[in-house]
DOVEXNU-374280 format. One record per residue (C-alpha): residue number from 1; residue in three letters; x, y, z. Coordinates in steps of 0.001 Angstrom, whole numbers, plus 524288, in hexadecimal, padded with zeros to 5 digits. Layout:
BEGIN
R   seq   type       X       Y       Z
R   NUM    ALA       X       Y       Z
...
// end
This chain:
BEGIN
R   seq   type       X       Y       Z
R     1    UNK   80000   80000   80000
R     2    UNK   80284   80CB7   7FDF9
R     3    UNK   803E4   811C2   80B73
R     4    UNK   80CDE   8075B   81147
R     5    UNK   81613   80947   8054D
R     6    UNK   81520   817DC   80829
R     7    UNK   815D0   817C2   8188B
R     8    UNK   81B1D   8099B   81A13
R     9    UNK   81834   80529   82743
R    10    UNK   81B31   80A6E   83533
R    11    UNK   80FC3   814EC   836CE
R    12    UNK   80518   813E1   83F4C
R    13    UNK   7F92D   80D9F   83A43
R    14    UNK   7F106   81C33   838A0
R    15    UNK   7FD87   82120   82E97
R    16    UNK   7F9FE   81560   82505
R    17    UNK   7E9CF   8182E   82770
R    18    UNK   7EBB4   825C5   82306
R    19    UNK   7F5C8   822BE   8174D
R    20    UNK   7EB65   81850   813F2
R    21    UNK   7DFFE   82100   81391
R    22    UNK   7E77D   82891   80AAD
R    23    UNK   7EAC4   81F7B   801EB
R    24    UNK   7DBCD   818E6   801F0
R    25    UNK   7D757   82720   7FCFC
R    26    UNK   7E427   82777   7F3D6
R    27    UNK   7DF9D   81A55   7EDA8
R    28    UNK   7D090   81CD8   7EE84
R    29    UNK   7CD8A   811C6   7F668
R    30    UNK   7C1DD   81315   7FD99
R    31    UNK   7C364   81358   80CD4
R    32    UNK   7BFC5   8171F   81AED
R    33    UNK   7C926   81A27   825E3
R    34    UNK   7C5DD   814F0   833B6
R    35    UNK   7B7B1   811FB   83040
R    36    UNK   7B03D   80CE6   83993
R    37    UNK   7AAF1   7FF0C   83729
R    38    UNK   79F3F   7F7C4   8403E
R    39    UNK   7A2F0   7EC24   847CB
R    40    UNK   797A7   7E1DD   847EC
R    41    UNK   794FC   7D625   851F4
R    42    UNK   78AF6   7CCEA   851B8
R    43    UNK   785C2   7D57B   84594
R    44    UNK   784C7   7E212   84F5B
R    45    UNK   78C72   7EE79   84CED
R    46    UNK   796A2   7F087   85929
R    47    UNK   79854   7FCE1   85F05
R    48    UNK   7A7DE   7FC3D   85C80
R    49    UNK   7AC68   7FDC2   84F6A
R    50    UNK   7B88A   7F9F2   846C7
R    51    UNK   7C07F   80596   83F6E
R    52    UNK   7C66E   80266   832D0
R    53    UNK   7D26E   8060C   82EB6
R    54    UNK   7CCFB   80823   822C3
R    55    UNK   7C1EF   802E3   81B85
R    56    UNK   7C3CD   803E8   80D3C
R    57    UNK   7B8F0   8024C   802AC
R    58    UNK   7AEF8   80222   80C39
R    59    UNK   7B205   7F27C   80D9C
R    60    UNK   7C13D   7EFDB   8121A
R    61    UNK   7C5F2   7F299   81EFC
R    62    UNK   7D4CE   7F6BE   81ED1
R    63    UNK   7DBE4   7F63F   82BBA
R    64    UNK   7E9AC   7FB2B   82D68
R    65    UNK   7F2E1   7F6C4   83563
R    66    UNK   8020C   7FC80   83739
R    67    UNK   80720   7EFEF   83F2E
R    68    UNK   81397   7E724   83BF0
R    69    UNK   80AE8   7DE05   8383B
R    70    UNK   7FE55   7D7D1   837DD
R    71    UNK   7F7E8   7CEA0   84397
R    72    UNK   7EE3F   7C3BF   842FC
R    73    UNK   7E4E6   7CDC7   84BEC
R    74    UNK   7E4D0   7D888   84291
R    75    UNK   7E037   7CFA7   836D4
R    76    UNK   7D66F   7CAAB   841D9
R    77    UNK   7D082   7D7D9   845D9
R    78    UNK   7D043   7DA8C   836C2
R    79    UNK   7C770   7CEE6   833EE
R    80    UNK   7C067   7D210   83FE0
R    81    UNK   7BD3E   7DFA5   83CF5
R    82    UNK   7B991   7DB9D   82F26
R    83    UNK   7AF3E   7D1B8   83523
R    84    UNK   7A8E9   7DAE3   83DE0
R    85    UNK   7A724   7E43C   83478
R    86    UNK   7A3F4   7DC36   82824
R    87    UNK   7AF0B   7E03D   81EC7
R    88    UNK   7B3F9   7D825   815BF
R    89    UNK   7C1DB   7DBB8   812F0
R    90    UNK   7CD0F   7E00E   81E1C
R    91    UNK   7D966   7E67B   819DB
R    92    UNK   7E49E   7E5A3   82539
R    93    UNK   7F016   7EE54   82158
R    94    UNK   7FD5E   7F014   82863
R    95    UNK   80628   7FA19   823E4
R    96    UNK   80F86   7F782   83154
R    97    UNK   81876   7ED92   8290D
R    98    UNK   821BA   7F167   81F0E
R    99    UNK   81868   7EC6E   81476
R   100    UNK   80ADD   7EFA4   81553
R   101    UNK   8036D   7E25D   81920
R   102    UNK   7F3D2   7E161   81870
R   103    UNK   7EACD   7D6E7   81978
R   104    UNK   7DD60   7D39F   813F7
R   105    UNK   7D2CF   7D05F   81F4C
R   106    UNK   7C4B4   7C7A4   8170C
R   107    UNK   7BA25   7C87C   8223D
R   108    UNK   7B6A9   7BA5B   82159
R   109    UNK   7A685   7BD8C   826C7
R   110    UNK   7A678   7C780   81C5F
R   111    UNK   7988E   7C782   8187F
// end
């Protein structure tokens, strides 16, 4: 990407939000910044609520990270997130290593 190519890694997570923004509008891609997304249980809303890093095209939740690497727990909340709100499609993105690393998250109750 773009911005790890251009900052590499070593900032704090809110740098590569901003820089990522930026290059979402830069690349027209469609996308909210910390929207807030409705946690369900048992089919009820819950009063707490899930932020997004980003959700882009209305239907992929992007979550950055700016870690050395990635832990089994972070793909976990991920999925978990992705269930409780009914998304398809997670996008888990590190730019803390010295190549950027991501990973795809399929919410397997997708319906």
């Amino acid at each position: 990407m773009n911005v790890h190519s251009a900052l590499g890694s070593g900032f704090l997570e809110a740098v590569y939000q901003e820089a990522l923004e930026r290059e979402f509008v830069k690349q027209g891609i469609p996308f909210e910044r910390h929207r807030k997304l409705t946690i369900f249980y048992d089919g009820e809303p819950l009063k707490k609520f899930y932020v997004a890093d980003f959700v882009c095209y209305d239907v992929i939740v992007v979550e950055l990270k700016a870690v050395q690497g990635f832990f089994k727990n972070q793909y976990e909340q991920t999925g978990n997130y992705l269930k409780a709100i009914n998304f398809k499609l997670g996008l888990l993105v590190n730019f803390g290593t010295p190549s950027l690393t991501y990973k795809r998250i399929l919410n397997p109750n997708y319906s």
